[in-house]
Phi, psi and omega in degrees: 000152192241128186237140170221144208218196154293111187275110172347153177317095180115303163325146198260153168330149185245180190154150187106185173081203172257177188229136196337327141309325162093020157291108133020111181246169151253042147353357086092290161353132169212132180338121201079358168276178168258116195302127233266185199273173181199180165201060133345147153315147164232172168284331197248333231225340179103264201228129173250117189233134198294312191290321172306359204228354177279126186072014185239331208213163123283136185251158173222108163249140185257082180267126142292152178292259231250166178273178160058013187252134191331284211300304183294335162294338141297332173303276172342323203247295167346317212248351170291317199290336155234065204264340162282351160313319200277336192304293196312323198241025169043055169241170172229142173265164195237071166220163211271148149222145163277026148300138160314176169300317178271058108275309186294336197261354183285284172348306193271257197355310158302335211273293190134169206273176184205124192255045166232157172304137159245113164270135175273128174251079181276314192221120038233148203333105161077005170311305185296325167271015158276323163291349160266359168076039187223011205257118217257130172208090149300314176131339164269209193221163191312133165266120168222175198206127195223146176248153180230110218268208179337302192286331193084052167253147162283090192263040187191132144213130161222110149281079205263141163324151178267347172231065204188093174292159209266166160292132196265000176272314180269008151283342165284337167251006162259015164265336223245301196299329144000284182315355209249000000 
């Protein structure tokens, strides 16, 4: 797992590197940038744009590789159970797959219902998650996870193993750092 946090005082940004396989990332992004903005389909919601949640919300974005794959299919459902963590820390979860639509509403529907918007970056294939730097290529994507705070600044990325969920305990603490 490539965890990137806050860098001590004097330190330089981090970005880049490897990703818990020991593949190469294109990474660009660095802790303190401005996450970059987007607007994708959703299933529910019409359209979701990342600049609706500035001043209002801390954002969590969750990019899964694929629908219907064991692991992501546990994550997703997995964020029901703490969807008052998100509350508690004035945040919204995000989440992205470069499925199409009728693949995400077949996909959540099998899941059980889920109470953050799922967005598709189907077309054009994988941009946004070519601009976070997480788009793999195979054509899917990174399991990664970026807090993004009020402001749209980045303050969290984590690139986890793809077949491996990430901890919802350093994802609470690092929200929780928000707060401080």
């Amino acid at each position: 797992m490539r965890r990137l946090e806050a860098n001590p005082p004097g330190a330089p940004p981090e970005s880049g590197g490897r990703v818990p396989d020991g593949r190469e990332t294109n990474m660009s992004l660095r802790l303190g940038d401005t996450a970059p903005d987007f607007t994708l389909p959703a299933l529910e919601e019409g359209k979701v744009s990342l600049h609706e949640y500035r001043n209002r919300k801390n954002v969590v974005i969750s990019f899964v590789p694929a629908a219907w794959t064991p692991v992501c299919s546990d994550q997703w459902p997995g964020y029901n159970i703490v969807k008052e963590m998100f509350e508690a820390n004035d945040a919204i979860l995000l989440g992205i797959t470069v499925d199409n639509i009728p693949t995400l509403y077949a996909w959540t529907k099998q899941m059980g219902e889920l109470w953050f918007p799922v967005v598709s970056d189907f077309w054009p294939h994988g941009g946004v998650a070519k601009s976070y730097g997480v788009l793999r290529d195979d054509g899917t994507t990174e399991r990664a996870l970026f807090i993004i705070d009020k402001q749209g600044i980045i303050r969290y990325i984590d690139v986890h193993d793809i077949n491996t969920m990430p901890k919802l305990e350093d994802l609470a603490k690092e929200l929780e750092k928000l707060q401080k």
